[in-house]
TORDO-727414 format. One line per 2 residues: for each residue x, y, z of N, C-alpha, C, O. Coordinates in steps of 0.2 Angstrom, whole numbers, padded with zeros to 4 digits. Layout:
BEGIN
X Y Z X Y Z X Y Z X Y Z ~ ...
This chain:
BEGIN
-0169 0346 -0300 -0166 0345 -0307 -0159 0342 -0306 -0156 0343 -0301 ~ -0157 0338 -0311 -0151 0335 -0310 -0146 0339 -0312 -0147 0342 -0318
-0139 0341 -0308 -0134 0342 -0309 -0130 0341 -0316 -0132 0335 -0318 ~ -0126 0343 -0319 -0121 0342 -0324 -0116 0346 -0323 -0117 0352 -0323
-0110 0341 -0323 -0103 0343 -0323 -0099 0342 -0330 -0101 0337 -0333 ~ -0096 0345 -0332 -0091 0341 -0338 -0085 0341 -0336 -0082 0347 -0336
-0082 0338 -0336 -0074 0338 -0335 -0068 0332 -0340 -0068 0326 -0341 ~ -0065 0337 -0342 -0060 0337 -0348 -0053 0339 -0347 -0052 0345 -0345
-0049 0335 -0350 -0042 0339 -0352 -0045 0346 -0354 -0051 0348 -0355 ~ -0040 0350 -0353 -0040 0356 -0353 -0047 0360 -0355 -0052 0358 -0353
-0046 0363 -0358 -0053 0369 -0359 -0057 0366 -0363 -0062 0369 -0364 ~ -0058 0361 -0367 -0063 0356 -0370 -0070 0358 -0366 -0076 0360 -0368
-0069 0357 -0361 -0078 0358 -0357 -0081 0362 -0358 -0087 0363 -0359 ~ -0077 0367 -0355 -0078 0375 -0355 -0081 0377 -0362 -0086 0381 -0364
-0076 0373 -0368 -0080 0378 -0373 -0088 0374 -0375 -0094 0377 -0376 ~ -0088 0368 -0374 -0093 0363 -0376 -0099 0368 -0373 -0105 0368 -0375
-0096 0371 -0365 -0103 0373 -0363 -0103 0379 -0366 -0109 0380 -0366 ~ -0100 0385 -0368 -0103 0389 -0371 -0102 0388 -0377 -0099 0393 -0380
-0104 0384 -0381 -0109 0382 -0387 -0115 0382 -0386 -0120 0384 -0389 ~ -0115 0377 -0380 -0123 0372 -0377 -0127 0379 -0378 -0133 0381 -0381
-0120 0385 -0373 -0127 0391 -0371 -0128 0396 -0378 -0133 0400 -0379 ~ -0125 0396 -0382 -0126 0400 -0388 -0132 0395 -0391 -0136 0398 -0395
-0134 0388 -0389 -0139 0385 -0396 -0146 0384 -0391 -0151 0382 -0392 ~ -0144 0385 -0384 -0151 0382 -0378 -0151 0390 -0375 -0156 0393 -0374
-0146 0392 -0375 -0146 0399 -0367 -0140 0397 -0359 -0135 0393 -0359 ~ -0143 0400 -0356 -0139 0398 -0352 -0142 0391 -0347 -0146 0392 -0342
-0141 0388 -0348 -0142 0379 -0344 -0147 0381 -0338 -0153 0379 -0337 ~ -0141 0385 -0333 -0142 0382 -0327 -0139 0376 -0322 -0138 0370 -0325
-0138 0375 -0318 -0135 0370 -0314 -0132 0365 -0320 -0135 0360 -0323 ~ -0127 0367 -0320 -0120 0364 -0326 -0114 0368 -0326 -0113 0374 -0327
-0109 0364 -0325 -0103 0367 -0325 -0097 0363 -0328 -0097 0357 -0329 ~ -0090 0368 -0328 -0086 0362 -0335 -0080 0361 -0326 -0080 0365 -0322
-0076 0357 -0326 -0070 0358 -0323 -0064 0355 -0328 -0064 0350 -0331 ~ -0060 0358 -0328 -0056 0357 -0332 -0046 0356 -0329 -0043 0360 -0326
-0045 0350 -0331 -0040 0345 -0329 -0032 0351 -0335 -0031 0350 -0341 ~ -0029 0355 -0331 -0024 0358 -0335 -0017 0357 -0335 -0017 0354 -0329
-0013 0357 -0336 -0006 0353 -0337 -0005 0354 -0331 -0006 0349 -0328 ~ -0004 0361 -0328 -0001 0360 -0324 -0006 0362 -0316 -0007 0366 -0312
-0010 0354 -0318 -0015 0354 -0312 -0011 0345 -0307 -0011 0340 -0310 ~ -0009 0347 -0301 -0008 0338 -0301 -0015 0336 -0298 -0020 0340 -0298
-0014 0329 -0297 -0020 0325 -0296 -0024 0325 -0293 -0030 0323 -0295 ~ -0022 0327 -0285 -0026 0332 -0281 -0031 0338 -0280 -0036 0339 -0277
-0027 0342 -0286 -0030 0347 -0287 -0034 0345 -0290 -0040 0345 -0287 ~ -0034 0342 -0297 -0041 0342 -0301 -0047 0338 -0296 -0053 0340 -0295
-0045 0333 -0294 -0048 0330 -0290 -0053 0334 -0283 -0059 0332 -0282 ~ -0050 0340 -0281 -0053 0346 -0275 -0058 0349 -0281 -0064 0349 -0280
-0056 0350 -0287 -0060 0354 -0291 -0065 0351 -0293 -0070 0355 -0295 ~ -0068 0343 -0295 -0071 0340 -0296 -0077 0339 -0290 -0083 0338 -0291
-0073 0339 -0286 -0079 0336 -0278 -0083 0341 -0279 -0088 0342 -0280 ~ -0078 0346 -0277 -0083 0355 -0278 -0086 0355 -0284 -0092 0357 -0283
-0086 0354 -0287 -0092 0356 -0291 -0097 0350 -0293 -0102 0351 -0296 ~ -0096 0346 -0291 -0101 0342 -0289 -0105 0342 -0283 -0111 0340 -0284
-0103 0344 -0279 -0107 0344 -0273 -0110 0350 -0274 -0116 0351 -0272 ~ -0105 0357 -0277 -0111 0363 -0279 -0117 0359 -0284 -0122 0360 -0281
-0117 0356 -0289 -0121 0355 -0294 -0128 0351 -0292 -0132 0350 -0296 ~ -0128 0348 -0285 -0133 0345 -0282 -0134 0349 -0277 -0131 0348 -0272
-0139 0355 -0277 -0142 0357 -0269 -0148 0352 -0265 -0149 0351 -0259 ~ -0151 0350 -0271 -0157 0347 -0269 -0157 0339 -0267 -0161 0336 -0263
-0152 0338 -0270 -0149 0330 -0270 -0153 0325 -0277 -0154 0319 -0276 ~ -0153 0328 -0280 -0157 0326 -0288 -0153 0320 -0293 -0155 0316 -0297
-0143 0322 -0289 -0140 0319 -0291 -0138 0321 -0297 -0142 0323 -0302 ~ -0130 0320 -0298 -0126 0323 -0303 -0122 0318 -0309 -0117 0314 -0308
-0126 0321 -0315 -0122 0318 -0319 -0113 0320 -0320 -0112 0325 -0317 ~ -0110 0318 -0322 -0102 0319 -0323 -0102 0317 -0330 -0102 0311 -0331
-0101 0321 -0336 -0099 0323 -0342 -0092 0322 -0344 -0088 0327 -0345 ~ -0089 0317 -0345 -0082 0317 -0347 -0077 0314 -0352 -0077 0307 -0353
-0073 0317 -0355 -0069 0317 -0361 -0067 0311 -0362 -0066 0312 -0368 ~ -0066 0305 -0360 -0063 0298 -0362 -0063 0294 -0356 -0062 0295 -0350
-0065 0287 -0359 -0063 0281 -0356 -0054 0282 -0352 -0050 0283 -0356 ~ -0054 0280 -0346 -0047 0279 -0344 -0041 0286 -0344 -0035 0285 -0343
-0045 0292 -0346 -0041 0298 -0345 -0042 0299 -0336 -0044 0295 -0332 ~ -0038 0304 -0336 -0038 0307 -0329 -0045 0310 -0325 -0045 0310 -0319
-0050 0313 -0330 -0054 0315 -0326 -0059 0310 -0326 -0064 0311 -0322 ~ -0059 0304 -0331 -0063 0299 -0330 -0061 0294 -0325 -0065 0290 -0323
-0055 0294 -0322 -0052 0291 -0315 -0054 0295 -0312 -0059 0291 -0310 ~ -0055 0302 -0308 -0055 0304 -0304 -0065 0305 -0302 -0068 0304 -0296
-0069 0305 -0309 -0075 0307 -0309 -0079 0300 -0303 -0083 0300 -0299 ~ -0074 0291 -0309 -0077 0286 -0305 -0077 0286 -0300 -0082 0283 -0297
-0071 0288 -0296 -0072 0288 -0289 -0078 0291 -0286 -0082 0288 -0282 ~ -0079 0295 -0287 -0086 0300 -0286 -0093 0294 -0285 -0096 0293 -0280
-0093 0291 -0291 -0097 0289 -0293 -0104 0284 -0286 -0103 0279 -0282 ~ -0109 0287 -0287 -0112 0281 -0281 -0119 0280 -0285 -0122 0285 -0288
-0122 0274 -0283 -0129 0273 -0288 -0134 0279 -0283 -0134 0279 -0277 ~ -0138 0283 -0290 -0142 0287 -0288 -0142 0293 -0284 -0145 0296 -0280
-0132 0294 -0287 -0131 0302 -0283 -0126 0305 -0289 -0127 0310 -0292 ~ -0120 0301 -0289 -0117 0302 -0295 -0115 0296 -0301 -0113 0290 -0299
-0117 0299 -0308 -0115 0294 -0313 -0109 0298 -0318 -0108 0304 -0319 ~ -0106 0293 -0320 -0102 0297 -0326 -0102 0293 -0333 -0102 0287 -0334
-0103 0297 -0337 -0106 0296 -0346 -0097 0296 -0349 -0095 0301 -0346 ~ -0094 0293 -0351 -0089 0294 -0357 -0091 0298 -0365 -0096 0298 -0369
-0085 0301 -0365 -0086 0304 -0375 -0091 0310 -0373 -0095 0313 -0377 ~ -0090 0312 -0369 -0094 0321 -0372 -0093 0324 -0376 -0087 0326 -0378
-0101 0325 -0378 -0100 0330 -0386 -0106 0333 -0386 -0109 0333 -0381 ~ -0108 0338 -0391 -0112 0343 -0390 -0118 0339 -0390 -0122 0339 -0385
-0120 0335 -0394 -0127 0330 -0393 -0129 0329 -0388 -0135 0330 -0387 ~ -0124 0325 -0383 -0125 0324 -0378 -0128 0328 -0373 -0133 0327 -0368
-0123 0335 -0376 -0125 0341 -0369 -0130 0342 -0369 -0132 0344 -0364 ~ -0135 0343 -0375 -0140 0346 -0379 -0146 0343 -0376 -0151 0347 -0374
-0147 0333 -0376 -0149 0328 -0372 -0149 0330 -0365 -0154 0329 -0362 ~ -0142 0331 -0360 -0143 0330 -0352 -0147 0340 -0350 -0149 0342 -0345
-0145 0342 -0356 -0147 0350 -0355 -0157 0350 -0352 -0161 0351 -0348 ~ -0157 0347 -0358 -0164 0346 -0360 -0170 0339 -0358 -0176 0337 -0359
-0166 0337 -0354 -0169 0329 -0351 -0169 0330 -0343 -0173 0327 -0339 ~ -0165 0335 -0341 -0164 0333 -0333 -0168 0335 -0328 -0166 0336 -0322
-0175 0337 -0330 -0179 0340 -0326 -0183 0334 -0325 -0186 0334 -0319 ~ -0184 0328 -0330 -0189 0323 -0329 -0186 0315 -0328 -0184 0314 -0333
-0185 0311 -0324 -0185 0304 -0322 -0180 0307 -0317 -0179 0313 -0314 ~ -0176 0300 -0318 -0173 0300 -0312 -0164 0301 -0316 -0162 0303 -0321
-0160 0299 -0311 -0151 0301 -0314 -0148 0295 -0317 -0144 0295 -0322 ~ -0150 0288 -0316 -0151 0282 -0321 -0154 0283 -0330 -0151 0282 -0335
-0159 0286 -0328 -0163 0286 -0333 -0160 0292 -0339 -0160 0291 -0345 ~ -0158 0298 -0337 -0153 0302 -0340 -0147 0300 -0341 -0145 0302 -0347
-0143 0296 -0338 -0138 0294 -0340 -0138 0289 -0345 -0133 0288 -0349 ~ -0144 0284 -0346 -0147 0279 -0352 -0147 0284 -0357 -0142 0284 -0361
-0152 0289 -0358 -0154 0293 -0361 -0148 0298 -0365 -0147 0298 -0371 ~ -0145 0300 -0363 -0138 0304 -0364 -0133 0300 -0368 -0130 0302 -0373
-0133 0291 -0366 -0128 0288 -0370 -0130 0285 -0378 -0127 0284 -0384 ~ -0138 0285 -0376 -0139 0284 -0382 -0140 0287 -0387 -0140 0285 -0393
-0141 0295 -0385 -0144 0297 -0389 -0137 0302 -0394 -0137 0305 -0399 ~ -0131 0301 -0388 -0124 0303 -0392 -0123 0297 -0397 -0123 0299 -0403
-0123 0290 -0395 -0123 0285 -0400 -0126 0287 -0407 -0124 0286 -0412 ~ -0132 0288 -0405 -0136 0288 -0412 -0133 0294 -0418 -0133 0294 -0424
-0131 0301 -0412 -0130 0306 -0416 -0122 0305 -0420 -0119 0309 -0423 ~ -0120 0298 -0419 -0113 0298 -0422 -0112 0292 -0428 -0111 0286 -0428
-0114 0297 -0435 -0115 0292 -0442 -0109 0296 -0446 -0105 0301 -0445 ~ -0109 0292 -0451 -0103 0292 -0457 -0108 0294 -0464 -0114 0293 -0465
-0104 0298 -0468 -0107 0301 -0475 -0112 0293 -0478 -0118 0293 -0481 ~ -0107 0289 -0475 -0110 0281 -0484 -0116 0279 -0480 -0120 0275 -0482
-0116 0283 -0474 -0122 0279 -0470 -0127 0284 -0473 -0132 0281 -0476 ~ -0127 0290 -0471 -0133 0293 -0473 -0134 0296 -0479 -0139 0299 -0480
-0130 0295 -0485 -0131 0291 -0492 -0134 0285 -0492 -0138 0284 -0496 ~ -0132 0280 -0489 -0136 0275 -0489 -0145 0275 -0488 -0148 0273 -0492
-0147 0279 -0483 -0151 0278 -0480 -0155 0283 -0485 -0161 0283 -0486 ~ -0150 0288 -0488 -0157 0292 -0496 -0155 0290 -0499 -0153 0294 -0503
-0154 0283 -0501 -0155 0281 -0510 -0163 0276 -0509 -0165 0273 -0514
């Protein structure tokens, strides 16, 4: 099973994943790390390998969930980053989690990460759009 990390400015992950578990249950191999004021760079950085490296026993490969293009934990995740060990997804939202929650048992850590992006994409529409789409 694929790993999932979410890591964010302060407690954003943490609560995203206990929603996830209030509307699925509890996950499993998912966990939030969370980047706090008064965290320097290093540390967030110790905290992210760690829970990455816990997040794969199997070596299935971990996806990395995170809050923004060009923040800090999306610096720190890409470094991680290696093809078919670890990937990072931008804009985590509950859609997303709900997709990498519910997909990670089948394909491979490419395929989840395709999977995961589009399927946030799709979940993100406007009132005039979906007025639109019932008249």
């Amino acid at each position: 099973m694929i790993g999932v990390v979410v890591a964010t400015h302060g407690e954003f992950g943490s609560v995203l994943l206990g929603t996830l578990k209030g509307i699925l249950g509890e996950p499993g191999g998912m966990s939030s790390v969370s980047l706090m004021p008064t965290d320097s760079l290093e540390i967030f950085q110790a905290k992210l390998e760690k829970a990455v490296s816990q997040a794969d026993p199997k070596g299935a490969g971990v996806l990395v969930l995170v809050d923004m293009l060009g923040g800090t934990p999306f610096n720190v995740a890409i470094r991680l980053a290696q093809a078919g060990k670890v990937q990072v997804v931008t804009g985590v939202n509950l859609p997303m989690l709900i997709t990498a929650a519910s997909h990670r048992e089948a394909g491979d850590l490419s395929d989840l990460a395709r999977e995961v992006q589009v399927s946030s994409r799709g979940a993100i529409v406007t009132s005039v759009e979906l007025f639109q789409k019932n008249q």
